[in-house]
N, C-alpha and C positions, 0 to 999 in steps of 0.2 A: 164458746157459747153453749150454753146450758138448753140441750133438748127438755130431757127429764130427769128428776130424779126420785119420782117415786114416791115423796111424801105424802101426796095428794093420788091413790090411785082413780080418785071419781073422775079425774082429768081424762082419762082411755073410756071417755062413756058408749062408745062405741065398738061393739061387740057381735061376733058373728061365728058361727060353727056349721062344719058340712051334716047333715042330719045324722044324729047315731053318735055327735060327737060333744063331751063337755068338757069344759075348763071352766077356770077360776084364775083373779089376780086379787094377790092381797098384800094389804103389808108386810113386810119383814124385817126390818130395821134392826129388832135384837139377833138376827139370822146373820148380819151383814158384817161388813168388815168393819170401817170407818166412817161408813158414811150411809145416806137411806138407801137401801133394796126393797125389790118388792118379791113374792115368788109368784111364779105365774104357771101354772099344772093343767094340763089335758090328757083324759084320758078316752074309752069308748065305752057307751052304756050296752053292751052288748055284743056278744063275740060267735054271732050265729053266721057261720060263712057257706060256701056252696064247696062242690067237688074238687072246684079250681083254685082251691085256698083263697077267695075272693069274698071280702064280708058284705052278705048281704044288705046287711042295713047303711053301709058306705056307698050306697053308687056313685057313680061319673056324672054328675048331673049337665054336662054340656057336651058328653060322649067324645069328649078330644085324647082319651085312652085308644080308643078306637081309630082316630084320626092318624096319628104318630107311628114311625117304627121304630121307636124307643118304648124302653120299658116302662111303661108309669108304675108311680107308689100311691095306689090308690086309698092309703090306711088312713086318710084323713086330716082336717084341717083345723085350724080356729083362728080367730085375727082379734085384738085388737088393736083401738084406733085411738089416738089424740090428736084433735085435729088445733090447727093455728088460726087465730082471729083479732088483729088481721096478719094476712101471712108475715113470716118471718123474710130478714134479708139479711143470708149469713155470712154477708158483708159490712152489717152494721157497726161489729162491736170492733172496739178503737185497740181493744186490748188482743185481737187474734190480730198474725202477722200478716196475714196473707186471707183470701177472700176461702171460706172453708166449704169444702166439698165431700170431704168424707167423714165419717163416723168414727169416735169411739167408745166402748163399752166393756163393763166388765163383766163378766157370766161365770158361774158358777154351776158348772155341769153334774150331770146323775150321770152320763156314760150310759144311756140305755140306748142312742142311737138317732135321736129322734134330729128333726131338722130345724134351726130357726131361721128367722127369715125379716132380718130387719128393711121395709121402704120406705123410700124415700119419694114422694110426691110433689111437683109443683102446682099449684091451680091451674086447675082442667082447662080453663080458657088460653092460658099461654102453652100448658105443654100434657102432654094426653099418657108421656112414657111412664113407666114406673123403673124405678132405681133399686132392685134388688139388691141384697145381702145376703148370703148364704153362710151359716155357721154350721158346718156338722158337732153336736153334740157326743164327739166318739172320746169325752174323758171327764174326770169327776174332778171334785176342787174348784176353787180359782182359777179364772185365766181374762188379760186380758186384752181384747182384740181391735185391730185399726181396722176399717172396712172403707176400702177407696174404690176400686174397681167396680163397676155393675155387674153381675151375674148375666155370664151368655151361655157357656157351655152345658148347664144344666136346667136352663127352662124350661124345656120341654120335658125334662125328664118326672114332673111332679104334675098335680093335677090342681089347678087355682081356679076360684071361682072369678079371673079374670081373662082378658083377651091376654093372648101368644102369642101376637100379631108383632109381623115384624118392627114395625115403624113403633109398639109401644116398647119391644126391648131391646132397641138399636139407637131410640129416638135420646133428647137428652132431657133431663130434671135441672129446670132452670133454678139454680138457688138462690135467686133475688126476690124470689114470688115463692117459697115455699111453707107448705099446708099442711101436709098430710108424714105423719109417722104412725105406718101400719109395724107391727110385731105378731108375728105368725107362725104357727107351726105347723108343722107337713112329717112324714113320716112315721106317723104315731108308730107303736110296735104293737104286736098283734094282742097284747095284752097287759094289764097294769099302768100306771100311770109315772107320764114325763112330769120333771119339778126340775124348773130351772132358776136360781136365783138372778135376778137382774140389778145389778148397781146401775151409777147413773149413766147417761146418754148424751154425748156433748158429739160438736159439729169441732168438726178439724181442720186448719189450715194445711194446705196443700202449697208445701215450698218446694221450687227448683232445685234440683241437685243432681250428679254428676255420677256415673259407675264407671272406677277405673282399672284399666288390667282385670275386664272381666276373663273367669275362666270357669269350665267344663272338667270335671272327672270322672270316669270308669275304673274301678279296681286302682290301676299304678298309673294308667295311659292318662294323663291331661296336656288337652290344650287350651292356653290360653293369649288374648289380643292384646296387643300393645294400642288402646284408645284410651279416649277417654269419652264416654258418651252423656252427652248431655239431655237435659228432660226431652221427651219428646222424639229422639234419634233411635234408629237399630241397626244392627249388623245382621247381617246373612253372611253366613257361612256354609259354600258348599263343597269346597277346596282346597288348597293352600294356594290354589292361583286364582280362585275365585271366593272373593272373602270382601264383601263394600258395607261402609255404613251410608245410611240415607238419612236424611232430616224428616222432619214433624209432614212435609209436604211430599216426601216420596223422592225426592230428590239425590241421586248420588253424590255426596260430598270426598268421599274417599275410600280410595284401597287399601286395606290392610295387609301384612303377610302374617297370619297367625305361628307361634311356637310352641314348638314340643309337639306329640302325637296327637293323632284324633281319638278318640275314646272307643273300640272296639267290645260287642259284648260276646260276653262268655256263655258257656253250659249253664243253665241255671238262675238262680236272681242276682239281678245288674241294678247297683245303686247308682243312679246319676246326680253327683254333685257338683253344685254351683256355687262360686266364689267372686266376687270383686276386692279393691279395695279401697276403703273409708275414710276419706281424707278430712271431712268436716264435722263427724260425729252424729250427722243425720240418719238415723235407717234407710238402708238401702231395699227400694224397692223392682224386681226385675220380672219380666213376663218370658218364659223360655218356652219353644215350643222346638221339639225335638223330632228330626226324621231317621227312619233305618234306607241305607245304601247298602248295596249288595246283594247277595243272590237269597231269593223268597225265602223266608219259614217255614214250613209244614206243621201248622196248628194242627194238633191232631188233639181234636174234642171229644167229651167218654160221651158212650150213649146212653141214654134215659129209657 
């Protein structure tokens, strides 16, 4: 199902920047690959900051910098907006397999670091959350991205001229009632102008499928399980005698005995890699959160 693609950009007539902040979306079509782009650039009209490297003319206008003990990126915002009338339901079209939830897009990065931020909104009367997307712009070229998950771990880390409230980035974006596609960017840099090209914007089916013989490596040490995990399922692993996967409800279904070594890190930089294997040809997608066991680190931090 076709969000956008750009030909029309008087469709995002809704338009918004933090004070000190501009942009622009226009056509690009002969910029593009195959099909319509548009570019869309923000820069800052003025680079007058204080002591604390902190630009003046960018305040925090809801002071939730102050709020937080994370760092915010105060360097500014801009959004816009296409909204839907009447909302979309992107469960409609006969031709997606499966009822679509996430996004995909093609972007054409400057590599200057900047942040985009595609959401995803349902009308405000059924659901209040917003559906975050996070792209770091850290490469130039072509590239193109699935975006299924919502954005948790870095919410707080930026400054939006919306609520951070938990129930709105925890809550869910109902897609049967959906409105609202914001495109935003956050991290401007302290100077010069982000240009991003944007191809088009379609909603994705979300299919079932399966990670098998997932595995873990450090340097030579891997281990990996003999499962097979299905949507919805995860393993903990904190043992080789304590190793269960649990279903979609938290429920233990089974022990594993994992093989081969645990992953041990070494003096210096430790790549952690992640493997399964592919049996239907669907991308495999996996959420890994990793702990250290064993005795403390001694972070020793230089002084400023």
């Amino acid at each position: 199902m076709l969000l956008t693609d750009f030909a029309n950009t008087d469709e995002f007539n809704e338009r918004q920047t933090l004070d000190g902040v501009v942009h622009e979306l226009r056509n690009a079509a002969a910029e593009g690959k195959d099909w319509p782009c548009a570019r869309y650039s923000a820069w800052r009209e003025s680079e007058q900051r204080d002591g604390n490297g902190i630009n003046k003319n960018l305040p925090d206008p809801y002071g939730w910098a102050a709020m937080s003990v994370r760092p915010k990126f105060s360097s500014g915002w801009s959004r816009i907006t296409k909204r839907f009338s009447p909302a979309l339901d992107f469960g409609s079209d006969e031709n997606v397999g499966g009822e679509p939830q996430g996004i995909g897009v093609w972007i054409h990065g400057d590599g200057r670091g900047e942040l985009l931020n595609f959401q995803l909104r349902s009308l405000t009367n059924i659901s209040k959350a917003y559906g975050d997307h996070y792209v770091d712009i850290d490469f130039t070229g072509w590239r193109y991205f699935v975006l299924v998950e919502h954005e948790s771990a870095r919410v707080q880390d930026y400054v939006w001229p919306y609520s951070r409230a938990l129930w709105s980035i925890w809550g869910w974006v109902y897609h049967k009632q959906f409105e609202t596609l914001n495109i935003w960017y956050n991290r401007l840099p302290t100077s010069g102008k982000v240009s991003c090209l944007l191809g088009p914007i379609k909603a994705l089916p979300l299919l079932k499928n399966s990670l098998k013989n997932p595995r873990m490596k450090i340097g030579t040490r891997e281990i990996s399980f003999p499962v097979e995990l299905e949507t919805g399922q995860y393993l903990e692993y904190f043992s080789s005698a304590d190793c269960k996967v649990y279903d979609c409800n938290g429920d233990c279904i089974a022990n594993i005995i994992p093989v081969g070594e645990p992953p041990e890190l070494v003096t210096g930089l430790n790549n952690l890699e992640f493997a399964c294997d592919n049996q239907n040809g669907i991308p495999c997608r996996a959420g890994l959160t990793a702990r250290l066991d064993g005795e403390g680190i001694n972070i020793k931090r230089a002084r400023t």
